[in-house]
NUGU-659869 format. One record per residue (C-alpha): residue number from 1; residue in one letter; x negated, y, z negated. Coordinates in nm, 2 decimals. Layout:
<filums>
 num residu      X      Y      Z
 NUM      a      X      Y      Z
...
</filums>
This chain:
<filums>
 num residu      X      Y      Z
   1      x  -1.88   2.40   0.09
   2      x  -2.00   2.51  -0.24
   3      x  -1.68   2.62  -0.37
   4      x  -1.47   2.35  -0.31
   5      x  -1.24   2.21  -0.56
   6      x  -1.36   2.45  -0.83
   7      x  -1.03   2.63  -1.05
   8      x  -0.91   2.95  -0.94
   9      x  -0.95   3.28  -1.10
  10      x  -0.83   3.22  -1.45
  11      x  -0.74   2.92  -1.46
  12      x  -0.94   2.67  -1.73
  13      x  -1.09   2.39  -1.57
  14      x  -0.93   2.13  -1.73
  15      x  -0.73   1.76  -1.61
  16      x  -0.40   1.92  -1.62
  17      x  -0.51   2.24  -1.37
  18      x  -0.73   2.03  -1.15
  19      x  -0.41   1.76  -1.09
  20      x  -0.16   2.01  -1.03
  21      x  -0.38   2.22  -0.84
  22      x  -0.44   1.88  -0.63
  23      x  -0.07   1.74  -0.63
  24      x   0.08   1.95  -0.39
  25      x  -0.15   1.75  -0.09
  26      x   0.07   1.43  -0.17
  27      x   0.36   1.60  -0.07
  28      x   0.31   1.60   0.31
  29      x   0.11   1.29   0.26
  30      x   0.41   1.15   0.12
  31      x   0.63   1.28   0.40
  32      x   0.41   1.15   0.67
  33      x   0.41   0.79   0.52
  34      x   0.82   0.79   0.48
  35      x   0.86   0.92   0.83
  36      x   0.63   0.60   0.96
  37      x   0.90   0.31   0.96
  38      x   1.21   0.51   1.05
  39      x   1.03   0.65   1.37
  40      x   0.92   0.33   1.47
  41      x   1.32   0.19   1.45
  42      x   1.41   0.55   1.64
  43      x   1.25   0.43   1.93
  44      x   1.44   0.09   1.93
  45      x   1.74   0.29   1.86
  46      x   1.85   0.09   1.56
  47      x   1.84   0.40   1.31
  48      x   2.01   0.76   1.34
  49      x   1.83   1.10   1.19
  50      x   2.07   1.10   0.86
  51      x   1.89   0.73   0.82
  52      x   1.57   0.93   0.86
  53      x   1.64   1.21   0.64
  54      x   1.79   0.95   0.36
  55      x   1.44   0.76   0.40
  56      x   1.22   1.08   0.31
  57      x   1.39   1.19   0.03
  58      x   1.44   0.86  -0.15
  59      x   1.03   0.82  -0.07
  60      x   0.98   1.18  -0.22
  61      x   1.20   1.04  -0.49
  62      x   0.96   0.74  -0.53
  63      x   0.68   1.00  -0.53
  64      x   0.84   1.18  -0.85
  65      x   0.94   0.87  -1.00
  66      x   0.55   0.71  -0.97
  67      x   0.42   1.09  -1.16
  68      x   0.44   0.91  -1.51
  69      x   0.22   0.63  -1.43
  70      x   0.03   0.79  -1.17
  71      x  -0.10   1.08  -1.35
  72      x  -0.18   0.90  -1.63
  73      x  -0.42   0.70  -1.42
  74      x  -0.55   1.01  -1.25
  75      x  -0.62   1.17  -1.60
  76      x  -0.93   1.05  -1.67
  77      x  -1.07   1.09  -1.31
  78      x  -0.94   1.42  -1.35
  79      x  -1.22   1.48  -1.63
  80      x  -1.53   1.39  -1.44
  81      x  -1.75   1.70  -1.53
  82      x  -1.83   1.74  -1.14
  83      x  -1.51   1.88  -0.99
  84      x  -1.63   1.73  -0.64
  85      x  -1.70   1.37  -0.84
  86      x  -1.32   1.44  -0.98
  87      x  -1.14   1.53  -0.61
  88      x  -1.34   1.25  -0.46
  89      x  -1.21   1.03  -0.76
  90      x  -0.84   1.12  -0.81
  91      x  -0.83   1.13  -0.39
  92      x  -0.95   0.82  -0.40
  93      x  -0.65   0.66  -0.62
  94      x  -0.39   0.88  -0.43
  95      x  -0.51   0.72  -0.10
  96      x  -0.46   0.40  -0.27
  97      x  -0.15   0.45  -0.35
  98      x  -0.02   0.57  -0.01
  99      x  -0.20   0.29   0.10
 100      x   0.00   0.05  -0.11
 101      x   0.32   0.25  -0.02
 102      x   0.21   0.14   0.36
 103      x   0.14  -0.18   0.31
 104      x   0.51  -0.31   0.17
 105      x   0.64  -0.06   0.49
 106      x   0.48  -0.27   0.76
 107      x   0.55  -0.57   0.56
 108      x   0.93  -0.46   0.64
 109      x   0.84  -0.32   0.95
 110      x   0.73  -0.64   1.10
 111      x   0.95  -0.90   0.85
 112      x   1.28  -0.72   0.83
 113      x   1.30  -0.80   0.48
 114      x   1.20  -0.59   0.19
 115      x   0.89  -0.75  -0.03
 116      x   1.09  -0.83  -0.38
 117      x   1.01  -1.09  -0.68
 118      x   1.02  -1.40  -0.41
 119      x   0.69  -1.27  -0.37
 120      x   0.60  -1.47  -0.69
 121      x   0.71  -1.76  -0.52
 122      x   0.48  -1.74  -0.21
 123      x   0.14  -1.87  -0.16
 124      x  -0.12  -1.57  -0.04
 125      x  -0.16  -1.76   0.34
 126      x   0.26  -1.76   0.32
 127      x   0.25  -1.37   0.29
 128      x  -0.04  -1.33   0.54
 129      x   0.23  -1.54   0.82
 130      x   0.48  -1.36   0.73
 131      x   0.36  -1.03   0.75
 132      x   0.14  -1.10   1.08
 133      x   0.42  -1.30   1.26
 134      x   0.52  -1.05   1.49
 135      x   0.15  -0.83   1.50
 136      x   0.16  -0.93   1.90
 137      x   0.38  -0.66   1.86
 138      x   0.25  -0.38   1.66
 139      x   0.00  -0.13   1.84
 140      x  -0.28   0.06   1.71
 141      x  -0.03   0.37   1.69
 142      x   0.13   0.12   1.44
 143      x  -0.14   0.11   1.22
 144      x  -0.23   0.48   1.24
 145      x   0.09   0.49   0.98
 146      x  -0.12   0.38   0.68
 147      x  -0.42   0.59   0.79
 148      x  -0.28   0.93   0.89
 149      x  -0.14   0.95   0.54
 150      x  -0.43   0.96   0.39
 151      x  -0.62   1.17   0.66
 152      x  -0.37   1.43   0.54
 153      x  -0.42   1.42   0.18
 154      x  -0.74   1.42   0.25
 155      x  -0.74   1.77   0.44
 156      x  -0.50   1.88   0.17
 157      x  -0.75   1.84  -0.10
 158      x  -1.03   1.99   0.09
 159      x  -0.81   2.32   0.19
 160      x  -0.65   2.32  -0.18
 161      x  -1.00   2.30  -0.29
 162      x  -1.07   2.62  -0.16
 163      x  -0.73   2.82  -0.23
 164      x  -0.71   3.03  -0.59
 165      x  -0.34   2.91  -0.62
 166      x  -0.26   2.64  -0.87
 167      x   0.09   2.56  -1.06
 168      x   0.06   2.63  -1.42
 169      x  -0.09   2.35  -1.59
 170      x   0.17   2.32  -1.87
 171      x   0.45   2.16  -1.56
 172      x   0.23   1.87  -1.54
 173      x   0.43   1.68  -1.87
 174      x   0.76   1.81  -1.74
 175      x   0.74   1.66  -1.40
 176      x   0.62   1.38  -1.56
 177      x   0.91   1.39  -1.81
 178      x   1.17   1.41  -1.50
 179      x   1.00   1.14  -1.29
 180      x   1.10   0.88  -1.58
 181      x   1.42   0.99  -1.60
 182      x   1.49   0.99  -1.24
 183      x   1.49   0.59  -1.27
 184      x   1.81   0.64  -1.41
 185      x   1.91   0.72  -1.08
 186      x   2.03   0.44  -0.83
 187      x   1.78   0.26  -0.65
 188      x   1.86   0.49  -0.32
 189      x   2.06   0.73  -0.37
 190      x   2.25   0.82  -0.08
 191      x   2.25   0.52   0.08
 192      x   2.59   0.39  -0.01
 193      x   2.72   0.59   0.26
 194      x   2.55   0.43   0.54
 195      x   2.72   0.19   0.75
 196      x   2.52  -0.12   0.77
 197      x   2.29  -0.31   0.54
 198      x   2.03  -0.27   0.76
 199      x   1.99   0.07   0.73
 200      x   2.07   0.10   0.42
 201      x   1.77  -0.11   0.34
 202      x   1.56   0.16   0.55
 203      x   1.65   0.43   0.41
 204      x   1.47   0.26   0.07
 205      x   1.20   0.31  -0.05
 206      x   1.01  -0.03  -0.05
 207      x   0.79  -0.01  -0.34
 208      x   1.10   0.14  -0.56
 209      x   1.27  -0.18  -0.44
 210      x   0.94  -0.42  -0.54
 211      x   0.92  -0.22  -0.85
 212      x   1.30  -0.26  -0.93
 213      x   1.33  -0.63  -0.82
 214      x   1.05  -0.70  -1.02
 215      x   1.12  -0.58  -1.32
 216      x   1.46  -0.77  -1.32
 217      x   1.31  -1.10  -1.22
 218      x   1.05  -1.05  -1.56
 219      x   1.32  -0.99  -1.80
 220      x   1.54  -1.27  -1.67
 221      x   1.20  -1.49  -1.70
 222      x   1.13  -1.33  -2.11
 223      x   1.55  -1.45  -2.18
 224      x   1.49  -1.75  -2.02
 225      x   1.22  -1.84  -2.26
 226      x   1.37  -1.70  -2.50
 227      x   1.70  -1.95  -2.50
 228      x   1.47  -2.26  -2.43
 229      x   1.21  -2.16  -2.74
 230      x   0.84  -2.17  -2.77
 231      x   0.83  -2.55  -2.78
 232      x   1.02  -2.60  -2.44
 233      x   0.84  -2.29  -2.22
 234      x   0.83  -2.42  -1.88
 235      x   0.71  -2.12  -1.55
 236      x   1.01  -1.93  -1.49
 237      x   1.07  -2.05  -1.11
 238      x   1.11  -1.72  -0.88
 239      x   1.43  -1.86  -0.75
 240      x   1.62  -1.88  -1.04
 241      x   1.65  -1.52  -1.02
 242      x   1.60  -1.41  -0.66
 243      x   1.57  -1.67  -0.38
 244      x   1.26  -1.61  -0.15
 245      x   1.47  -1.57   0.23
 246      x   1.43  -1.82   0.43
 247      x   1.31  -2.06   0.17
 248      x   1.53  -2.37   0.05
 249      x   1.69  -2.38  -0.31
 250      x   1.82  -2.71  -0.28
 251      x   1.63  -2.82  -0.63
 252      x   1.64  -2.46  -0.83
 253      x   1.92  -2.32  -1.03
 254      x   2.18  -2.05  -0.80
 255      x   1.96  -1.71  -0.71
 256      x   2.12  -1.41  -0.89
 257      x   2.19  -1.16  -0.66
 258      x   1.89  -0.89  -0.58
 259      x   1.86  -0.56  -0.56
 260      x   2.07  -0.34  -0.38
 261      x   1.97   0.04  -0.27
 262      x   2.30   0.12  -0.37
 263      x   2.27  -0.07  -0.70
 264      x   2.37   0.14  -1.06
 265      x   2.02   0.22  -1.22
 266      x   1.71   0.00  -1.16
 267      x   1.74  -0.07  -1.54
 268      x   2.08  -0.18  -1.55
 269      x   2.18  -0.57  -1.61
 270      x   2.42  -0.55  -1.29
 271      x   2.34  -0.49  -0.96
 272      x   2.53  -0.55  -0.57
 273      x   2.38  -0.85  -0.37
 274      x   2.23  -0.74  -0.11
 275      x   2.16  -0.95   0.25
 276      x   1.82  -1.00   0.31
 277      x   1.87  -1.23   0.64
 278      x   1.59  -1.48   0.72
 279      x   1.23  -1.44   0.69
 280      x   1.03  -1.37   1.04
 281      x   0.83  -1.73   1.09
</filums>
């Protein structure tokens, strides 16, 4: 174990070559954690293998599209002078982040809906019901699908650490480059040609749509304030721009529609309603 996660033949040990030597274990990692909910709605025969398929690439999508942000945060890890301190720290982010990635899939898994901005209109024991209203239901198997992603990084790391192949360094700022322009891209591309809502909504990556949702409900909050003045800034409610499901909107202004996985670019002004249905109790 002496020679694990030390640079290859070479190769300068710096950030840069220690990432991309380390990025490829995210991949399968990655693959594992798309495959989760789609398998899971295989088996109740609700989704087809082009829904699967659609699902993995729009989460390897996500995966190229989180490389700005995420390597920036795995930077300075990346410099820890002890290259096992470094693995253990940048492994420790990446599981994190799958982690997260699982967390909003079983949310869906087990609410039907896709976590947006109504989160911001819930209280944290209104996200624990919703999220553990049908857990009579979900076996240990179930949860395996936020572990086994990161028991894969995990051996990824370990064998990468001992391997003397590594991607060049200097493709760390392109890929990083690409990820940002890839949110130019629709939310899920490729699912416009699926049939039903429904699936479409499966085959999307669930933090893309949290991200995306989010961001739209912020800047319609910052022109809100922004017509009313400093003098008359009141909380932006969360259903003046998307309407928690299931929740009433009988006092607040008409939701604007949320977003779609076949919406134009996450940072366009437009975007296609999309049905969430009601909210698991």
């Amino acid at each position: 174990m002496t020679d694990i996660a030390l640079p290859p033949t070479g190769v300068a040990d710096t950030a840069s070559a220690r990432l991309m030597r380390w990025l490829p274990a995210l991949v399968p990692a990655q693959v594992l954690m798309a495959l989760w909910v789609p398998v899971q709605l295989v088996r109740e025969g609700s989704v087809t293998s082009t829904v699967v398929g659609l699902a993995v690439a729009n989460q390897l999508l996500f995966l190229l599209r989180a490389l700005p942000l995420l390597g920036l945060l795995s930077w300075p890890l990346a410099m820890v002078r002890s290259p096992r301190w470094a693995v253990g720290a940048v492994g420790t982010l990446w599981a994190l982040f799958l982690m997260l990635q699982s967390s909003l899939e079983r949310y869906y898994l087990t609410s039907r809906v896709p976590l947006g901005a109504d989160l911001y209109a819930y209280s944290l024991s209104e996200i624990r019901t919703t999220s553990s209203g049908t857990s009579a239901q979900i076996s240990v198997v179930d949860y395996l699908g936020v572990f086994l992603p990161v028991v894969v990084l995990c051996l990824g790391l370990w064998w990468l650490g001992r391997r003397s192949v590594s991607l060049r360094p200097r493709f760390l700022p392109g890929l990083q480059l690409i990820g940002l322009t890839t949110w130019a891209l629709p939310l899920a591309p490729g699912a416009r040609m699926l049939e039903s809502e429904a699936a479409r909504t499966v085959a999307t990556s669930k933090t893309a749509y949290f991200i995306a949702d989010s961001m739209r409900w912020w800047m319609a909050k910052r022109d809100l304030q922004r017509r009313m003045g400093p003098s008359e800034e009141t909380p932006m409610p969360v259903d003046s721009v998307v309407a928690p499901s299931g929740a009433s909107t009988d006092t607040t202004p008409a939701a604007a529609p949320a977003w779609s996985p076949t919406a134009a670019p996450v940072w366009s002004p437009t975007a296609a309603p999309v049905d969430t249905g009601p909210v698991a109790p």
